[in-house]
C-alpha positions in Angstrom: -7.9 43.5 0.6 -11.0 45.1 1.7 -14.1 42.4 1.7 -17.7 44.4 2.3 -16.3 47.5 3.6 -14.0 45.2 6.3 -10.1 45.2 5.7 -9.1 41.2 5.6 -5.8 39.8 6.5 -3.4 38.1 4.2 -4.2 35.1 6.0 -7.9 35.1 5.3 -7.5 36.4 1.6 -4.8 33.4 0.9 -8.2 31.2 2.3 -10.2 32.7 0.3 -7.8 32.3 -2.6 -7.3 28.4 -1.7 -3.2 29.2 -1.0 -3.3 28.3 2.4 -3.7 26.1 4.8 -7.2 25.0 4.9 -7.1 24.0 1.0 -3.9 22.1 2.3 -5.9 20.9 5.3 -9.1 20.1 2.8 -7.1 18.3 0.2 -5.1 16.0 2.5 -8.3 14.9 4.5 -10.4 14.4 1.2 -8.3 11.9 0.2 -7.8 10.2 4.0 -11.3 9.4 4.0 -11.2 8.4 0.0 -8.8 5.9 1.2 -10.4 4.3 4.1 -14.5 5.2 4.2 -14.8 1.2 2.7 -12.6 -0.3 5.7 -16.1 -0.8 7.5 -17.1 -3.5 5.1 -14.4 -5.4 4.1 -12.0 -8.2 5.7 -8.6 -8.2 6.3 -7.0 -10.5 4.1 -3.6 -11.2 2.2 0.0 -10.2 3.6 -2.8 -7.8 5.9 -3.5 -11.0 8.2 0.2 -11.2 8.9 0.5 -7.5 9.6 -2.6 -7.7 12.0 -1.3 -11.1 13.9 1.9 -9.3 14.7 0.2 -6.2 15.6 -2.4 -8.1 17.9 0.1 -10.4 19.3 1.6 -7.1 20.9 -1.9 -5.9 22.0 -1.9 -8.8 23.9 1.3 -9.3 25.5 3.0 -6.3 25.0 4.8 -4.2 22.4 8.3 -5.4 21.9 10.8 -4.4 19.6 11.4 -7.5 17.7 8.2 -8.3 15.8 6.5 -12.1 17.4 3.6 -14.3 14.9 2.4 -17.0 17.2 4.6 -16.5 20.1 7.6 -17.3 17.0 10.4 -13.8 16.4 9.3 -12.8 13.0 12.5 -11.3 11.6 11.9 -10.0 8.3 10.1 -6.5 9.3 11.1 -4.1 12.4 8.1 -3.3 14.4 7.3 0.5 13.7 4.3 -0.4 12.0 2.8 -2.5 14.2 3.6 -0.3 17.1 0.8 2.2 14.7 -1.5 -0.7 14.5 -1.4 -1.2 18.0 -1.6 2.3 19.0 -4.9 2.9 16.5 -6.7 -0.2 18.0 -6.1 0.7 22.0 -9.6 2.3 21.8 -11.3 -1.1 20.8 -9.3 -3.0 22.3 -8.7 -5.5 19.4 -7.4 -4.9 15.9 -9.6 -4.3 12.8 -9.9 -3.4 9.6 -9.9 0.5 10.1 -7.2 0.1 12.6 -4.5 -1.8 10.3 -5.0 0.0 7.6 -4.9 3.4 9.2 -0.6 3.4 9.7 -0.7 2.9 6.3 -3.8 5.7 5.3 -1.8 8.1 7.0 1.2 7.4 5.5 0.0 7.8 1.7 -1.7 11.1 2.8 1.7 12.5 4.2 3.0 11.5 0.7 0.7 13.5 -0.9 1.9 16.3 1.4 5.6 16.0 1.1 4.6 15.5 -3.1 2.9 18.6 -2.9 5.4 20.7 -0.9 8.3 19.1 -3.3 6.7 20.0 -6.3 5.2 23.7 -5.7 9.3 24.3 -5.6 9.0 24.4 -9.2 5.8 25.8 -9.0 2.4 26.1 -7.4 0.7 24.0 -10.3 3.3 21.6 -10.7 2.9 20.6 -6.9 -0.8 20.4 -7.0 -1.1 18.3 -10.5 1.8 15.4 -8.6 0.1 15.7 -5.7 -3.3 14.7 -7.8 -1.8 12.8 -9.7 -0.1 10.5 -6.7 -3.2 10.4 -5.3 -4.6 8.7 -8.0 -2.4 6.0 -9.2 -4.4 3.1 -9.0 -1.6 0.8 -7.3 -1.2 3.7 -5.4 -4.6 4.1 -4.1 -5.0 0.4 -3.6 -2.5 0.2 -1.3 -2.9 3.3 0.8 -6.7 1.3 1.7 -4.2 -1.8 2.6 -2.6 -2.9 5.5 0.5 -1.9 3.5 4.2 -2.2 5.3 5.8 0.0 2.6 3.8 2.8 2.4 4.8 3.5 5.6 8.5 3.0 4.5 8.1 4.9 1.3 6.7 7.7 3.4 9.8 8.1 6.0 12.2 7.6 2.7 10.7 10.5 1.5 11.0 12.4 4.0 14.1 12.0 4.3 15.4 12.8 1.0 12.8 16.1 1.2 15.0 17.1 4.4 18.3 16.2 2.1 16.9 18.9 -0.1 15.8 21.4 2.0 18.9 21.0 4.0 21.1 22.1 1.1 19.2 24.5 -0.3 19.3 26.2 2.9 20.4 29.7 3.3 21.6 29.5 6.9 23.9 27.2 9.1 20.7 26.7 11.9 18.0 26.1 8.9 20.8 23.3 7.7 21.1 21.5 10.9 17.1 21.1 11.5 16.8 19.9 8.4 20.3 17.5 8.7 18.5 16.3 12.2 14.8 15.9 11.0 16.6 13.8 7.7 18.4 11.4 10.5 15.3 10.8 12.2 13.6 10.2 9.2 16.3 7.4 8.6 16.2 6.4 11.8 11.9 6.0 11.5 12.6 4.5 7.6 15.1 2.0 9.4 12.5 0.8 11.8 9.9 -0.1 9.3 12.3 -2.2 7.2 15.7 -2.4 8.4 18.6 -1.7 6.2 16.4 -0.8 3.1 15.1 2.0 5.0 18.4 4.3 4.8 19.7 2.5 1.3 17.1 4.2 -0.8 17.4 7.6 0.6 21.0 7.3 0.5 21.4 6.1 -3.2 18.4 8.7 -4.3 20.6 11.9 -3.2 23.6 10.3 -3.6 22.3 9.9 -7.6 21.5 13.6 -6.9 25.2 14.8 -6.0 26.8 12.8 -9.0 24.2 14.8 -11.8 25.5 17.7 -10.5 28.9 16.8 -10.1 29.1 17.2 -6.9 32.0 14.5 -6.0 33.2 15.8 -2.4 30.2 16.3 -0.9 29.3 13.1 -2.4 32.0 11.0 -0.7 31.4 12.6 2.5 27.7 11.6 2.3 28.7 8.4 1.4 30.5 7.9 4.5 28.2 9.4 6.9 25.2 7.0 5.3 27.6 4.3 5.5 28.2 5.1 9.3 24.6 5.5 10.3 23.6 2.2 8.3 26.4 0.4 10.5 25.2 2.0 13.8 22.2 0.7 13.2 22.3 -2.8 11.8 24.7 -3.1 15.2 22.0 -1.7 17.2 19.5 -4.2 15.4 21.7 -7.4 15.8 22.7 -6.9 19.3 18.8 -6.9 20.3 17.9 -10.1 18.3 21.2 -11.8 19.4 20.0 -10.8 23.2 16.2 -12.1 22.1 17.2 -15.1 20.4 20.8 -15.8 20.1 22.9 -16.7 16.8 20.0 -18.6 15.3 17.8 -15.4 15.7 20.5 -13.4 13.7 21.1 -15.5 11.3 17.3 -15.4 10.1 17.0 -11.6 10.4 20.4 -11.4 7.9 18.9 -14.1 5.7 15.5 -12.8 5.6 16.5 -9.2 5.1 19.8 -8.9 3.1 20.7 -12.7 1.3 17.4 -13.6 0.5 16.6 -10.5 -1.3 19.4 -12.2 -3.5 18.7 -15.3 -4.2 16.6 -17.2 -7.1 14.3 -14.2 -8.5 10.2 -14.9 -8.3 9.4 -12.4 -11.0 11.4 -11.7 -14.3 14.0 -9.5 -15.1 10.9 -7.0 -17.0 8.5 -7.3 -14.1 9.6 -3.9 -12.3 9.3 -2.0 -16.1 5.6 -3.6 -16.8 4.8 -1.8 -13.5 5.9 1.7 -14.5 3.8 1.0 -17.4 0.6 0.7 -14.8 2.2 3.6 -12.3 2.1 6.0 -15.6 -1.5 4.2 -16.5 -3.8 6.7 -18.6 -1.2 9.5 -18.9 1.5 7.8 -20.8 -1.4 7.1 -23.3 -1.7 10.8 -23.2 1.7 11.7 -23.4 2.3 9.5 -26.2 -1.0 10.9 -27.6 0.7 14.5 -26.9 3.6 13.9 -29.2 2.3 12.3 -32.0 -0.6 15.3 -32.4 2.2 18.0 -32.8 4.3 15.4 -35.1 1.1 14.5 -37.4 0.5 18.3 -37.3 3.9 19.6 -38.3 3.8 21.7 -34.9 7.7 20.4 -34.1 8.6 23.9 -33.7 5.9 25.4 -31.1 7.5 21.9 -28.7 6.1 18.7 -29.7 9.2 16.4 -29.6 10.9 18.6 -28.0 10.1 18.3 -24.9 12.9 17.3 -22.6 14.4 20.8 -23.4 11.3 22.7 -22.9 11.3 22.2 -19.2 11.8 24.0 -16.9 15.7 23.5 -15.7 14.8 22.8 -11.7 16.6 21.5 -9.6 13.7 19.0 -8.2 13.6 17.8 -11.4 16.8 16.7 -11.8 16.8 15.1 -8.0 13.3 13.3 -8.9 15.1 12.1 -11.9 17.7 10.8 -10.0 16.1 9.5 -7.4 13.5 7.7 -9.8 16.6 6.3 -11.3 18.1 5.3 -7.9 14.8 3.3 -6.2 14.1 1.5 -9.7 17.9 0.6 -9.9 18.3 -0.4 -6.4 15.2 -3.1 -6.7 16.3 -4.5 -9.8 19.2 -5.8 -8.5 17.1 -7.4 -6.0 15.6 -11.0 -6.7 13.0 -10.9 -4.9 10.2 -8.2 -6.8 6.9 -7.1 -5.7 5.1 -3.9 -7.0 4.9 -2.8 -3.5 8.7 -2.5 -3.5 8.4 0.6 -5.7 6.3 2.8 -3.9 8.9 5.0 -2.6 9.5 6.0 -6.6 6.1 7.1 -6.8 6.3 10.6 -5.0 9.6 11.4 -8.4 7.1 9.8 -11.0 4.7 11.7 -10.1 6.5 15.0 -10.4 7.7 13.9 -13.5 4.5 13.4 -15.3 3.3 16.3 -14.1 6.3 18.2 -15.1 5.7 16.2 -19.0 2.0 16.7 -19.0 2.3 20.9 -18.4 4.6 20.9 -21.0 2.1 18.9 -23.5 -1.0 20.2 -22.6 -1.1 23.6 -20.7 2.0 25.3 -22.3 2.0 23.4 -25.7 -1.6 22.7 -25.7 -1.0 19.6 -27.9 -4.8 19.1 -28.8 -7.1 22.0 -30.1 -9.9 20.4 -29.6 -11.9 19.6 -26.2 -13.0 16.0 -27.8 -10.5 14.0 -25.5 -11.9 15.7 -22.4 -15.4 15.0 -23.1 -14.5 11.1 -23.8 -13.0 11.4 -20.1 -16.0 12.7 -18.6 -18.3 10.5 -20.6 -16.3 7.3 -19.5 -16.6 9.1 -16.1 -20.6 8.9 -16.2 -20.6 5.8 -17.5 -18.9 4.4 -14.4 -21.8 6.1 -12.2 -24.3 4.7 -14.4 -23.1 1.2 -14.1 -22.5 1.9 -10.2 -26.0 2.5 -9.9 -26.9 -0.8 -12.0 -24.6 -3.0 -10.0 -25.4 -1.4 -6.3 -28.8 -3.2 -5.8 -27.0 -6.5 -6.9 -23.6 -6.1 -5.1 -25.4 -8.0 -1.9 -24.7 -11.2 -3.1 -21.0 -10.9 -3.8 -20.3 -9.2 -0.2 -21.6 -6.4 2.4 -23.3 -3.7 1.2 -22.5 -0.2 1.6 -25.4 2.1 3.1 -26.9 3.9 0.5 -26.1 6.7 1.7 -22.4 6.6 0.6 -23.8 5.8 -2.6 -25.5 8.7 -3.1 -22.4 10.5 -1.8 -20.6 8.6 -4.1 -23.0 9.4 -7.3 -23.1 13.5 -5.9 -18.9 13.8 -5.6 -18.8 12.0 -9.1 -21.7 14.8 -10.9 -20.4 17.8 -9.1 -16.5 17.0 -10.0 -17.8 16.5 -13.6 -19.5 20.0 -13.6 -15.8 21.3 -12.0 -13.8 19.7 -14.6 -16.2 20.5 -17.4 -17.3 24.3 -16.8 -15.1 25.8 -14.2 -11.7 24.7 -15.2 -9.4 27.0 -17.9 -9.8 25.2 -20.9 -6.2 24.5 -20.9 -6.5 22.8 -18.1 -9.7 20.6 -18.9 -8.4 17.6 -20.5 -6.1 16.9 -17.4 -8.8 17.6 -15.3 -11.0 15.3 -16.8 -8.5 12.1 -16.4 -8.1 12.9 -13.0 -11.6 12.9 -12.7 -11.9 9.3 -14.3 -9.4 8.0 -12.6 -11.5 8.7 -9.4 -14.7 8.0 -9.9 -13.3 4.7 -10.8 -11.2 3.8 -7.8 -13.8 5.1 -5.6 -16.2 2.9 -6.7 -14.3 -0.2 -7.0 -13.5 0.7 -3.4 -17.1 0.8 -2.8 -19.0 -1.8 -4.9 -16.2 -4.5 -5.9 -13.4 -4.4 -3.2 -15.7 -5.4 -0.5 -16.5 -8.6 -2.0 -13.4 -9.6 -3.5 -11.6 -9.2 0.4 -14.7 -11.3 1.7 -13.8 -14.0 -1.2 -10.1 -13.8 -0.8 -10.2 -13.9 3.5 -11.4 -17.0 5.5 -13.5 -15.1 7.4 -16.9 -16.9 6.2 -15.1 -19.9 6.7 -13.9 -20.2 9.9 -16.9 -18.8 11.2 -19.1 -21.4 9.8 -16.4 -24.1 10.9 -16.0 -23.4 14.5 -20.0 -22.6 15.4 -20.7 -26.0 14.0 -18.7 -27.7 17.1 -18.2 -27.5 20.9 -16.0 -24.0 21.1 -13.4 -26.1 23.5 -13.0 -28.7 20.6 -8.6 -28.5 19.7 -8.3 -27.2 16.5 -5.7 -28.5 13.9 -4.5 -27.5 11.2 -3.0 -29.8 7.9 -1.5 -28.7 4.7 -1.5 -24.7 4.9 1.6 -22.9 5.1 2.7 -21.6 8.8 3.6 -18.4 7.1 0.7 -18.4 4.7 -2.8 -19.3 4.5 -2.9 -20.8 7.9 -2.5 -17.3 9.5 -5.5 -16.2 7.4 -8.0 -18.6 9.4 -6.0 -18.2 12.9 -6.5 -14.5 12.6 -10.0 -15.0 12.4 -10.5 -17.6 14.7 -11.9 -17.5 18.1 -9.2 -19.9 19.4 -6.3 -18.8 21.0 -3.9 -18.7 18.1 -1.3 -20.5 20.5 -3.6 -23.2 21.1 -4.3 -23.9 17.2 -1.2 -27.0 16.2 0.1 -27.9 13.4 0.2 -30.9 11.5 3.0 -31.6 8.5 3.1 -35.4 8.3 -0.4 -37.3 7.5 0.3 -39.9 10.0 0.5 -37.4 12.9 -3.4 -37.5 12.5 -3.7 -40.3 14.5 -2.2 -39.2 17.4 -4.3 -36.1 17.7 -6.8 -35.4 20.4 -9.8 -36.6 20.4 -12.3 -35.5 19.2 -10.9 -32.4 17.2 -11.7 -30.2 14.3 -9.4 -30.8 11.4 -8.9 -27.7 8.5 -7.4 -28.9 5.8 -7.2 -28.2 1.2 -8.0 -31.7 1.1 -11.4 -32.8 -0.4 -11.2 -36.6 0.3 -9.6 -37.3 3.9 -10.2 -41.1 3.0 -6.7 -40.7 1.2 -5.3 -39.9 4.9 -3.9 -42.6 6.8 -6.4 -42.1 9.9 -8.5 -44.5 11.6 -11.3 -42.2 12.9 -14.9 -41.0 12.7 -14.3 -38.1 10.3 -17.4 -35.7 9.4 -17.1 -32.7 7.4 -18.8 -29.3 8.5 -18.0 -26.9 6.4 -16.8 -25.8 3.2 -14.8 -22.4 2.1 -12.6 -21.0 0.2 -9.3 -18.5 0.8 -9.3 -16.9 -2.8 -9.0 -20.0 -5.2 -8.0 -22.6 -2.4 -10.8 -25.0 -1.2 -10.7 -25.7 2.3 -12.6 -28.2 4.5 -13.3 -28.8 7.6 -13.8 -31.8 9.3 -14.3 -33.1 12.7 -12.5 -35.8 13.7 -14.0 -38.6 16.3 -12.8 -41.5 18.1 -11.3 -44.7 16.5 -13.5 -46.8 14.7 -14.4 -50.4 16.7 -13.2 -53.9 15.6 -16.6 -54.7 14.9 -17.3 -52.5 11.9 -20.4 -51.2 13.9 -19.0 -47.2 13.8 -20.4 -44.4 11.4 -19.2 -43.8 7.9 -15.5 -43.1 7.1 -17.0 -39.8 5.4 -20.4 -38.4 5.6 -20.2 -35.3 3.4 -22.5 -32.3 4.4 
C-alpha cells in the first residue's frame, strides 16, 4: 500500500483500516472512562461500603489473606479484590470512590476484550457487535461503575474458559500447554475472588461444552482434574482460616460460602429468567420485532423463523450456548439469587444476540424500511434534550458535574448520531442506532441521576452533619442497624476510628454508656428507650428510605426534676 508516494507497512494500513491495535486500544479505553468519568461526584454506598471497609482495613494494618471488617475475619469473599482496592488507593493514601470502583472498571473492560477476541472467531463483525453490545447492557454498565466483587469474578471465569478454548483448538503441543497454564491461573485468580464458585462455573461451562459435542473421555478426565484443583484449593483455603481462627473460623467460611447458598431462597424460583429479560433489554423487542416482520410478510423462505438453522455452525457458538446454559443452571440451584450472580453469562449472551441480530437484520434484513432507526435516534435526541433541561436543576438532588462534561456529553451524543445515521451501511443502521440509545442513556443517568441517587442512598450527609455538631472525642454508639449492614454505611464515613464506634443490641445497655456520647439510631422518639439521660437530637438523615437520628446523650437527670427536657427536637 503506497500512501502519497510513500510505501506503508501492513501495520500502519491495518491502523488506518481500524484492524489493529489502536482501534482495540481506542475501543477498550472509551469505555474505561464511560464507566468511571462520574466516580468524582458520587458516594460509595450499598454492598460498595463493605468492599471499601475491608479494602481500607488492609490499608491500614496490612493486607492479609483472609478478608477483616472491623478488626472481625469476614469469610464470605477471598481478598483478591480488595488487594486491587488497596493497590489503586496507595497513591492517596485512603480509599475512594475512583479507587474501589477501579478493580471492578478494569475488569468489565477486560470482558469486553476477551468478548471481542471470542467473538471475531466467528467473525470480525460478530466480535465487535458482542463486544458493543456487552458494553452496553444496562446492568452491565451499572455495575462495571460499582464497587462490584463479581465483575472481577466473571472476568477471571472468562478467561478461563477463553484459555479452555484456545487450548483445544490449538494446533501444537507448546500452544496447548500456555493456554492449559494461563487457564489454571485464571482458576486459581477466579478462586481468590470467590472461593469455590470461582472454578465451578468454568468447569461446568466447558464441561457443558464437551458433552454437546460428545466428547465423553475428555470429559471425564476434565472432570477429574477440576475436581482435583477445586480440592487443592478449598484445602489450601481451610488450612489458613483454621491457622487464623480455628474450627469456628471454618465453619463460617463453609457456611457462608457453600450451605448457605442453599438454604431458604430470598428471590423466587423466576427471578434469575426476569433478569435475562433485562440482560436482552431492547434487542429481544427487536428480535421478536425481526420475526414477526418476515412472518406478517410471508418472507419465511428468505429466513424469518428460521433462524436457528441459518447460523453460522461455529464452534463458539455452541460453547457460548453451553456455557450460557451452564452459569444460568448452576445459580438456579442456588437459593440465594442476586442479578450480580449472572454476570459471568453475559460475555455468551452477548455473542448470542449478536450472532441472532446478524441473522435478522444484516443478512435477512427483516425491515425494509429505515423507520425503526430513526425512532432510535429520535429517542436518542430526546435524551440530550431533556439532559440539557434537567442539568441546571440537577444541583439540588446531588453534585453537579462541570459543565464541561456536559458539553462532552451533548458533542459524543450528536456526533454518534451523525455516525449511525449517515456513515453506517444501511444494513447496518438500525443496530447502530440502538446501540446508540442505549448510550446516550446510560451515560447520562451516569452523569445527571446516578450522582444524586448514591448521595441519597449513602450516609455521607449524615454522619457529617452528626459528628461536627459535637466535641470530635465524644464515643460514638450505635443502636438498631445491622453490624453487617447499614451500620457499616455511617462507620465508613465516619471520622472515628471504626474500632472505637460500639454497638448496642439491648435498649437497656443505653444506660450504661459513657457519658456524654452521640447515639445513631432509626428511632424517631428515644422517649420509648428505657434511659434516664439528657438526650438532644442533632441531626437528621436518611440511608436510602431508612430515617436515622442522631442524638447526643448527657448525664442522668437529678432527683429534683431541675434537668433539661427528655427531648428537645432540632
Amino acid at each position: 500500500m503506497t500512501l502519497g508516494g510513500m510505501k506503508v507497512s501492513p501495520a500502519i494500513k491495518k491502523a488506518i483500516r481500524g484492524e489493529g491495535w489502536p482501534r482495540w486500544a481506542g475501543f477498550l479505553l472509551f469505555f474505561l472512562i464511560a464507566y468511571t468519568w462520574t466516580t468524582p461526584f458520587r458516594d460509595l454506598y450499598g454492598l460498595e461500603i463493605r468492599n471499601a471497609l475491608i479494602a481500607r482495613e488492609m490499608l491500614d494494618n496490612g493486607v492479609s489473606l483472609l478478608p477483616k471488617v472491623l478488626g472481625h475475619y469476614y469469610p464470605d469473599y477471598m481478598p483478591l479484590y480488595f488487594w486491587l482496592e488497596v493497590l489503586f488507593s496507595l497513591p492517596a493514601g485512603r480509599v475512594g470512590t475512583f479507587s474501589a470502583v477501579l478493580p471492578s472498571a478494569l475488569s468489565a473492560v477486560g470482558l469486553l476484550a476477551l468478548t471481542l477476541s471470542l467473538g471475531r472467531r466467528i467473525d470480525n463483525r460478530t466480535g465487535w457487535l458482542s463486544a458493543l453490545i456487552l458494553a452496553l447492557i444496562p446492568s452491565f454498565w451499572r455495575n462495571a461503575g460499582s464497587a462490584t466483587i463479581d465483575m472481577l469474578l466473571a472476568f477471571w471465569a472468562t478467561a478461563a474458559i477463553l484459555c479452555f478454548y484456545c487450548g483445544d483448538a490449538a494446533g501444537d503441543a507448546k500452544r496447548r500447554k500456555a493456554f492449559a497454564c494461563g487457564a489454571l491461573l485464571s482458576l486459581l485468580a477466579a478462586f481468590m475472588v470467590k472461593g469455590a464458585i470461582g472454578i465451578v462455573l468454568p468447569a461446568f461451562s466447558w464441561s457443558g461444552y464437551l458433552l454437546l459435542n460428545r466428547r465423553w473421555k475428555d470429559f471425564f478426565f476434565f472432570g477429574a482434574a477440576m475436581t482435583a484443583v477445586g480440592l487443592l484449593c478449598l484445602g489450601a483455603e481451610f488450612s489458613l482460616a483454621y491457622i487464623a481462627g480455628g474450627r469456628e473460623l471454618v465453619g463460617d467460611m463453609i457456611r457462608m460460602q457453600v450451605t448457605g447458598r442453599l438454604r431458604q431462597a430470598n428471590k423466587p424460583f423466576f427471578y434469575y429468567f426476569l433478569c435475562l429479560l433485562e440482560i436482552g433489554g431492547l434487542w429481544w423487542g427487536l428480535i421478536v420485532a425481526g420475526l414477526y416482520v418476515p412472518l406478517k410478510d410471508g418472507r419465511l423462505k428468505e429466513g424469518g423463523i428460521h433462524f436457528p438453522k441459518r447460523l453460522p455452525p461455529h464452534p463458539v457458538n455452541r460453547l457460548a450456548l453451553a456455557w450460557f446454559i451452564g452459569v444460568f443452571l448452576v445459580f438456579s440451584f442456588a437459593a440465594t439469587k442476586h442479578s450480580r450472580y449472572l454476570l459471568p453469562l453475559y460475555p455468551p449472551a452477548a455473542i448470542l444476540l449478536a450472532a441472532l441480530l446478524q441473522h435478522l437484520f444484516v443478512v435477512n434484513n427483516a425491515f425494509r424500511t429505515e423507520r425503526p432507526g430513526n425512532i432510535m435516534v429520535f429517542c436518542a435526541m430526546a435524551i440530550l434534550c431533556a439532559g440539557m433541561v434537567f442539568y441546571p436543576l440537577s444541583g439540588r438532588f446531588g453534585a453537579v458535574p462541570p459543565p464541561g462534561m456536559m458539553i462532552l456529553w451533548l458533542a459524543a451524543g450528536i456526533a454518534a448520531a451523525g455516525l449511525a445515521t449517515r456513515w453506517i451501511e444501511p444494513k447496518c443502521r438500525l443496530i447502530a442506532s440502538a446501540l446508540l440509545l442505549l448510550g446516550i442513556g446510560l451515560s447520562g443517568a451516569d452523569l445527571l441521576i446516578t450522582p444524586a441517587l448514591s448521595r441519597h442512598a449513602s450516609a455521607h450527609a449524615f454522619t457529617s452533619a452528626a459528628e461536627t455538631s459535637v466535641d470530635p472525642r465524644l464515643p460514638v454508639v450505635i443502636f438498631g442497624l445491622g453490624r453487617d449492614g447499614d451500620a457499616l454505611k455511617y462507620i465508613f464515613y465516619s471520622s472515628r476510628n471504626p474500632r472505637a464506634i460500639r454497638f448496642v443490641d439491648r435498649p437497656e445497655e443505653l444506660n450504661a454508656l459513657p457519658e456524654p456520647c452521640l447515639l445513631i439510631t432509626p428511632l424517631s422518639d428515644v422517649a420509648d428507650l428505657p434511659v434516664h439521660r439528657r438526650v438532644l437530637r442533632i441531626a437528621k438523615g436518611n440511608i436510602r428510605s431508612k430515617e436515622l437520628y442522631a442524638y447526643r446523650l448527657g448525664p442522668e437527670q437529678d432527683n429534683t426534676g431541675a434537668s433539661p427536657p427528655f427531648f428537645n427536637p432540632f
